[in-house]
N, C-alpha and C positions, 0 to 999 in steps of 0.2 A: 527608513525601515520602521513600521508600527513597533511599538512598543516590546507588546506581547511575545513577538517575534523576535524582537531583539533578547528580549530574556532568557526566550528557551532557548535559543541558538547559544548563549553565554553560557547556560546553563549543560548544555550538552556539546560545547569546547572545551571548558572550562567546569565543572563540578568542582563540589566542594571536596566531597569524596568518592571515591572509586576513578574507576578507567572514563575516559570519555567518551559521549556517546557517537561523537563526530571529534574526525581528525581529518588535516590535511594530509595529504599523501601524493605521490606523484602520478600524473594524470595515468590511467591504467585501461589502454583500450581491448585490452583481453579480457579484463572484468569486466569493462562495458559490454564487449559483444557475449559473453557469457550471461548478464544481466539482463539482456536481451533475449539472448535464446531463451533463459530460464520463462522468461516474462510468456513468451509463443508457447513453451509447453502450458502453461496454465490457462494459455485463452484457450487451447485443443481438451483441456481435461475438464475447464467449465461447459464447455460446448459437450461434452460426455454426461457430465453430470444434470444439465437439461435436459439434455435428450433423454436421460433415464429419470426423469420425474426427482431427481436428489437436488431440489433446489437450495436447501440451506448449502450445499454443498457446493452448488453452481457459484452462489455469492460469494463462498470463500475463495474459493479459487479464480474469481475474474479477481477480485482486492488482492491476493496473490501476485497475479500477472501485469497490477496497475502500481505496486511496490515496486516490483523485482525492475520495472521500469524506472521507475524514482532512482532505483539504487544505482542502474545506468547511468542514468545522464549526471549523479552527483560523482561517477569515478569517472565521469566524465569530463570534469570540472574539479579532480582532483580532492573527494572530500569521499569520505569512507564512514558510513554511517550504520551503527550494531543497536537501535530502536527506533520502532516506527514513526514515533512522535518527533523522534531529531529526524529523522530525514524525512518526512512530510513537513517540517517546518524549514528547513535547510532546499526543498525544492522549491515550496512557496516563494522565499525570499528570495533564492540564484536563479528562477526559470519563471513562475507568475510577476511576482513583481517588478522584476527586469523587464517586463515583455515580450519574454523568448515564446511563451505558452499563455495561449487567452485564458483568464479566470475558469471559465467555467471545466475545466479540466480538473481542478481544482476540486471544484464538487463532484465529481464523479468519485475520486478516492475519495473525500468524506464519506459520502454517503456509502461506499461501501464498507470503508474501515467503521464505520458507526454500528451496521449490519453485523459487522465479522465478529467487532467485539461482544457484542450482545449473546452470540453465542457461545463462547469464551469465557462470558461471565457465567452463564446459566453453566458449562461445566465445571469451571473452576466452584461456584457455588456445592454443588452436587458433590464434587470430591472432596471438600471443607468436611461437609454434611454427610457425607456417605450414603449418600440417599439413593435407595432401589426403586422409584418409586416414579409416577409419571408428570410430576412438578416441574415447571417450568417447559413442556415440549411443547413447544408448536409446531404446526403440520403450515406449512408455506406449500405457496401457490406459485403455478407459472407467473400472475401477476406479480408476484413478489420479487420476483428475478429475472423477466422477461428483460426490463432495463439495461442491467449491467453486462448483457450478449454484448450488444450495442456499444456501450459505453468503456466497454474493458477495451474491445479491439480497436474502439479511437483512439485512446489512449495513448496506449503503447504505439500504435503507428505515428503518432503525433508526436513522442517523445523519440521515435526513430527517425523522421523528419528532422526533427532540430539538432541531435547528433549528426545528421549525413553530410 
């Protein structure tokens, strides 16, 4: 296990303070397939939000549908995870690095979780700020979110695949 990955996963078993962000649990395939469906509503609501030119919103909701997957196959695997950062780092380790899931699955959530936050930040900024004002909006493009159509619905079907 890389380092890196060893720490957060300690880190989020095991914190110094508070609840943890990952706990063992007993394997739960109700929440899996719940975790699942959640995962299919969000590929149908990206697919909505292209089609209506709301592509910031198309992004969020395939990184949605490509989480709600992650969150699958780790109560899959018996591990119940309440931040995105522990259970992206907790898949990494139980499903990339195992070899259950080719790397590159991998960068599909980066790059969307990268996307999602960015706008996350510009609101969270805005509501610090209270700002009325047109700071920080960008106007995205089909090119901007064309990708993650593609790339959310691999996903989840890949991570249903290695569930079945």
């Amino acid at each position: 296990m890389p380092k890196d990955i060893e720490k957060i996963l300690r880190g989020c078993f095991h914190p110094k303070e508070g609840k943890p962000n990952l706990r063992k649990v007993p394997v739960d395939m109700a929440r899996t397939r719940q975790h699942i469906d959640k995962a299919h509503r969000n590929l149908r609501a990206m697919k909505m939000m292209f089609d209506s030119d709301l592509f910031d919103w198309a992004i969020i909701c395939g990184y949605y549908a490509m989480y709600h997957a992650v969150l699958a196959a780790l109560f899959n695997i018996g591990i119940r995870a309440t931040a995105h950062y522990c259970a992206i780092a907790a898949f990494k380790e139980f499903f990339i690095e195992q070899g259950k899931v080719a790397p590159e699955y991998m960068a599909y959530i980066k790059k969307a979780k990268h996307l999602e936050q960015k706008y996350a930040e510009t609101l969270e900024k805005a509501q610090e700020e209270r700002v009325v004002e047109q700071y920080g909006v960008e106007i995205l493009t089909n090119d901007d979110a064309v990708w993650i159509i593609e790339d959310a619905k691999d996903f989840v079907l890949k991570i249903e695949e290695v569930l079945a």
